[in-house]
N, C-alpha and C positions, 0 to 999 in steps of 0.2 A: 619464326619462333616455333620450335617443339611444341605440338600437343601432348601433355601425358594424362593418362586417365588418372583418377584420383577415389581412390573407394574410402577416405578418413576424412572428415572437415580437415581444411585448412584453413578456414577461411571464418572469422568471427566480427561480428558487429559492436560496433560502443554511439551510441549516442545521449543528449544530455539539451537543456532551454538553455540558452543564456542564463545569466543569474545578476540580479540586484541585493545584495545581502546588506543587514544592519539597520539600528534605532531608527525609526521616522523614513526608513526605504518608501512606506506605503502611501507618505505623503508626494512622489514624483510620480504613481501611476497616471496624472496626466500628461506629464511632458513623453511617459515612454508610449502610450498610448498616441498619440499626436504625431509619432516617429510613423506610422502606418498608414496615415491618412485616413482614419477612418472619423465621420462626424453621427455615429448610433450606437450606442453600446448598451448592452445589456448585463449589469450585474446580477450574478446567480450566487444566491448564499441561503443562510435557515433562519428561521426567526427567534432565535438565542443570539448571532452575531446580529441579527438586523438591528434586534434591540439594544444593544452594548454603542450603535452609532456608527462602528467602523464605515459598512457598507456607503453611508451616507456623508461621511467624507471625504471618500474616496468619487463620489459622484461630484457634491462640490468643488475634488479637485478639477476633473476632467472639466467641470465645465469652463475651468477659466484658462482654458483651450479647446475653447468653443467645439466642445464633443456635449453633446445628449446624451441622458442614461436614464433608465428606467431600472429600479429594482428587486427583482424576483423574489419572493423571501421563503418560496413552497419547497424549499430544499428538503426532503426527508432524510433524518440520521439513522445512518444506514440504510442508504437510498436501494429501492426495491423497483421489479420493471413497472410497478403503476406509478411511483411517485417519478421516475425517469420521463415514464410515455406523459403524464401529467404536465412536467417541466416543458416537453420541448414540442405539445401543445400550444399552452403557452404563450411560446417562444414565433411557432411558426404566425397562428391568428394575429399578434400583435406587430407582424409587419417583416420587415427586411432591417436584420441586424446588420452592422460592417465589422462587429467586435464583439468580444465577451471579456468579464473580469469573472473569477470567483474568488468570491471571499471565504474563508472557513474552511475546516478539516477536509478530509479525502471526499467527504460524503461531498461536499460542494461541488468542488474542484472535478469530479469525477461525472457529477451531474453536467456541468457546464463543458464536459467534455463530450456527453451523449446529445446533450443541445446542437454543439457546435457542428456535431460529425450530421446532426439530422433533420439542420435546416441550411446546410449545406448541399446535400445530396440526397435523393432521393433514395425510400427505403424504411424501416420499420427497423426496430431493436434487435429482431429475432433474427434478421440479415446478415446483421454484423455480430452479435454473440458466438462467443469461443466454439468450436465441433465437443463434442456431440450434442450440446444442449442447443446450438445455434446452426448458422450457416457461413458463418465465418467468412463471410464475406466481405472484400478489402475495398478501401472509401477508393472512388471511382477518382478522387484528385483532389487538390490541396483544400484544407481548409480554412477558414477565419483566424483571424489573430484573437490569439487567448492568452490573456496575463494572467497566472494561477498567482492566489494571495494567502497562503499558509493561515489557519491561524492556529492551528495545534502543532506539536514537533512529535510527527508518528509515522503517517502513509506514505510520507516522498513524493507522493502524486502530482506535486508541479513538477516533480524533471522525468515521469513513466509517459510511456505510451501504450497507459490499462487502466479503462473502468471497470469498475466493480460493482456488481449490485447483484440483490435477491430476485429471483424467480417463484414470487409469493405459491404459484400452480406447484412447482416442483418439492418446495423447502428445500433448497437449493441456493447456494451463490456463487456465480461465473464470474466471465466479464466479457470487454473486448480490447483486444492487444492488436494495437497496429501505428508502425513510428508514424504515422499523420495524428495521431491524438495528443501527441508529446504539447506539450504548452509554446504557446512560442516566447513566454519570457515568465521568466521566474521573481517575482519579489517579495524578498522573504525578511519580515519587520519583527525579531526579535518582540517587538514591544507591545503585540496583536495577543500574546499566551500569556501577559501578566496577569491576569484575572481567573486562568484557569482552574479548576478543584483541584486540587492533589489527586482524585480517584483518575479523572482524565490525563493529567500529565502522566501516572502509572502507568494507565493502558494503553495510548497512542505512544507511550516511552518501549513498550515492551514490542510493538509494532518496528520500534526502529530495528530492536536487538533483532528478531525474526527474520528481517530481512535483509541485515548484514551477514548474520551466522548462518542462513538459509543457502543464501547466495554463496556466499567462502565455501560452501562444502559441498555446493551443487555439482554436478558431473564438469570434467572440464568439456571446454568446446570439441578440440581435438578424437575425442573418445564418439562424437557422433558421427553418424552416417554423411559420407557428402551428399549437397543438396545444391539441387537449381537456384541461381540467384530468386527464382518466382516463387520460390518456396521455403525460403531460410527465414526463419520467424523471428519475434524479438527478442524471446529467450533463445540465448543459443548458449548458452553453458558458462562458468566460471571462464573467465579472460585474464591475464593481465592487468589490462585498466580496470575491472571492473572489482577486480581484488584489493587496488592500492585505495579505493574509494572506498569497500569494505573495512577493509586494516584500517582505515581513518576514523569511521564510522565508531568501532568498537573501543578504540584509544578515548575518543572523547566520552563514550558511555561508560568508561572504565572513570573518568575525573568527575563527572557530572552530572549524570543519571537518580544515584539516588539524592544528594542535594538539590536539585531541580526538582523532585516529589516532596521533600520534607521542610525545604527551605522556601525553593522557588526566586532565588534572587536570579536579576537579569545577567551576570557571566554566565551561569548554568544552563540558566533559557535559552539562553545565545548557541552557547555549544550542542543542548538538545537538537536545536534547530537547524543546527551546521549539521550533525549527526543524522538529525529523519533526509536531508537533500543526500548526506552526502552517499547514506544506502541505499536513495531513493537512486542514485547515478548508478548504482553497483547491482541492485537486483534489477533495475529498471531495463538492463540488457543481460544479465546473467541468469537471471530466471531465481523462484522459490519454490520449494518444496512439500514436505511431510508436512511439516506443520501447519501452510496453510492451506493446503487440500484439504486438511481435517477442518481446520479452521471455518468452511463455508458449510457443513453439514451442522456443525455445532449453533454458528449463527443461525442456522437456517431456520433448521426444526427447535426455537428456542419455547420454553416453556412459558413458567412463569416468574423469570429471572429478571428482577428491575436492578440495575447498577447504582449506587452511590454516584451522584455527578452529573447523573446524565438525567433527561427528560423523562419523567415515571409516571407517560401517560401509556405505554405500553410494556411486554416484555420485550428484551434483549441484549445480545450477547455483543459488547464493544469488540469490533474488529481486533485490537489491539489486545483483548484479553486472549478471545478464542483462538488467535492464533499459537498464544504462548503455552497452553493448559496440555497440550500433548507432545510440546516442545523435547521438554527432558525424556520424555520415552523415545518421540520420531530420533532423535541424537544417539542413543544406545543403540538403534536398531541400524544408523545407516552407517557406526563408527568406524568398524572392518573397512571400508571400501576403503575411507582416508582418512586417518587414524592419524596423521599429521598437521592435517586440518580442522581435526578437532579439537586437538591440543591446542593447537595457537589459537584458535577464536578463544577459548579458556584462558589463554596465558593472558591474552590482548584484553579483556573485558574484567579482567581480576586477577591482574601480577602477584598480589598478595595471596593470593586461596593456597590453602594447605594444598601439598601433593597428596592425591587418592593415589589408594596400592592400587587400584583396576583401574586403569589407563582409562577406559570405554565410561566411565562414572565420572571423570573431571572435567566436562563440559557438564553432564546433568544438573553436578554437584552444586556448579557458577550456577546455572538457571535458577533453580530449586533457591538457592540462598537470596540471590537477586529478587526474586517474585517473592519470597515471605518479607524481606526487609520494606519493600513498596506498597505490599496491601494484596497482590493479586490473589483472586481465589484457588484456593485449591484443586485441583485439576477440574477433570469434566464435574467431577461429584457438585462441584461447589457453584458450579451455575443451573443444578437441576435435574440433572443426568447421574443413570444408577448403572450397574451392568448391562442390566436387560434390554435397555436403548441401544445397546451396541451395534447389535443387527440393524437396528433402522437408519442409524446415522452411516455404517459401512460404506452404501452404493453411492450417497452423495458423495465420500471422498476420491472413491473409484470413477464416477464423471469427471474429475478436474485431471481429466489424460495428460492435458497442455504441462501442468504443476507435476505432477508423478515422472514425467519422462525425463525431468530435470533432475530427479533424486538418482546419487552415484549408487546406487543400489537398490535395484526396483521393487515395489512393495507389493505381493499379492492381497486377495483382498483378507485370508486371513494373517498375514501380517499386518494390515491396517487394524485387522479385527482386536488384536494382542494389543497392538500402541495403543488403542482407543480404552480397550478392557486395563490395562497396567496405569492409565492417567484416572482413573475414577478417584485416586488421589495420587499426589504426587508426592507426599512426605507423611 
């Protein structure tokens, strides 16, 4: 066979968990746990689902396939590197696990994915955190079996291989990216989000939108540099498969997005939740951009912003909002590159929308109408942020390299300056 040198990717990744989908899925976590042989398990979840019971049936289930479980309930929402180093504390004094579940939103599921990775292998958080806030250093070999257990329809986090959290020193939010985090099974029980507020279905809803439309308009793979198989990361660009799970994503948010915030019946839930896995498949190797590298300076440096919905023993900015608030600017700003792409996540997400004269405004326009019909706040202004923040929040977006180099049109730091300055409101 021909060697020929190659200076363009050719070469792009897809990966994805298994998947259990549908009503009462959450009642089989013992039988699919049992499938591993493992007899220790540790459930990781917050003390909002601990309390709701879920976690603890899901423990009664496993035992009647004589697995042990203990359940962690110190989950922090909007898990940060102390409430992480915290968890898998923990995790490590309390013994030798063979499994993890996590119950509840990204913040769970993500924690239970820094457990897994770090009382598997040796090493500290700051090892394996993304460059340049980290060392980015890749798990040394396989890890534990981890059943992720949704219970919001937002982050996609049972089918990534990326946690996320705050770097409280920095005001800052990273993560780590690497396919051994991926979950090793998905089950996803529509009937875990019936209880949700309408504010959280909003916000974890606008999480899904971010990271289908994020991902659809990311750079293609092809367009990057070739790279050593020891170096081809998990974002590697807009794909083929990673687009058809996108297109799916935004079809169902176009049916059932805002009747699932104002209604809440279980079809819609159902389809949210088909919707957060199925972007979670599409950016989860496609990579995300503008909006949520802005996204983590906003959470980061949050003020005195307490959200509707969520826990208001401190401030903060729900993942799911902050990523959306600078949404409609980062879109105008990246449309020239693929201006075909923007159009169809518009067309895909709200068939009905009036045509805009200025082609570059009919993706804004969807967001912009979408977020006031749900509740979200109006740009950065609306969670505590004025102009003059601008500058401070800047260099946190500028850290997320990883998320930047994914956008078809690269942003310097004053163009992030502009997107961030242009969202202080959004209508």
């Amino acid at each position: 066979m021909t060697s020929i040198e190659l200076r363009e990717e050719t070469i792009f990744t897809w990966g994805a968990p298994p998947l259990k989908f549908g009503a009462g899925a959450a009642d089989e976590i013992g039988f699919e746990m049992s499938q591993y042989g493992v007899r220790r398990v540790l459930i990781v979840t917050d003390p909002g689902i601990n309390a709701i019971g879920a976690p603890q049936r899901i423990a009664d289930n496993l035992k009647r396939y004589d697995i042990d479980s203990e359940i962690f309930d110190g989950v922090h929402v909007e898990p940060t590197d102390d409430s992480m180093n915290k968890a898998v504390e923990y995790a490590r004094v309390q013994g030798e696990w063979d499994g993890f579940v996590a119950v509840g939103g990204g913040s769970a599921i993500d924690t239970a994915k820094a457990i897994n990775l770090l009382t598997s292998h040796p090493g500290e958080l700051m090892d394996y955190i993304n460059k340049p806030i980290g060392a980015a250093k890749a798990p040394p070999g396989q890890l534990k079996p981890l059943i992720a257990v949704p219970t919001t329809a937002g982050t996609g986090s049972e089918s990534t291989a990326m946690c996320v959290l705050d770097i409280l020193s920095m005001k800052v939010k990273t993560g780590i990216s690497h396919w051994r985090l991926r979950p090793t099974l998905a089950v996803i029980d529509p009937l875990l989000t019936m209880s949700l507020p309408a504010e959280v279905s909003a916000a974890s809803g606008m999480d899904i939108v971010c990271h289908a439309v994020e991902s659809y308009t990311a750079r293609y793979y092809t367009s990057f540099d070739r790279k050593k198989p020891e170096e081809r990361v998990t974002y590697c660009g807009s794909n083929p498969v990673s687009d058809l799970w996108c297109e799916k994503a935004m079809g169902l948010i176009a049916t059932s997005f805002r009747a699932s915030v104002h209604e809440g019946a279980l079809e819609d839930r159902s389809n949210m939740m088909m919707a957060a896995t199925f972007a979670g498949m599409g950016f989860g190797n496609s990579g995300v951009h503008i909006p949520h590298a802005n996204a983590y300076p906003i959470a980061g440096m949050v003020k005195d912003y307490r959200p509707a919905g969520y826990p208001q023993d401190e401030p903060m900015v729900p993942h799911g909002q902050s990523v959306s608030l600078t949404a409609p600017e980062a879109f105008r700003f990246s449309f020239e590159s693929a201006p075909e792409r923007h159009l169809a996540a518009a067309r895909m997400m709200d068939p009905d929308a009036e045509k805009h004269s200025d082609p570059s405004e009919q993706l804004p326009s969807v967001l912009i109408r979408l977020m006031r019909d749900i509740g979200i706040p109006n740009g950065i202004g609306g969670v505590g942020y004025t102009e003059a923040d601008v500058p401070d929040l800047v260099p946190g977006t500028m850290k997320q390299a990883r998320l930047l180099a994914t956008c078809p049109k690269t942003p310097t730091e004053d163009d992030i300056a502009d997107i961030l300055t242009k969202s202080v409101e959004n209508w």
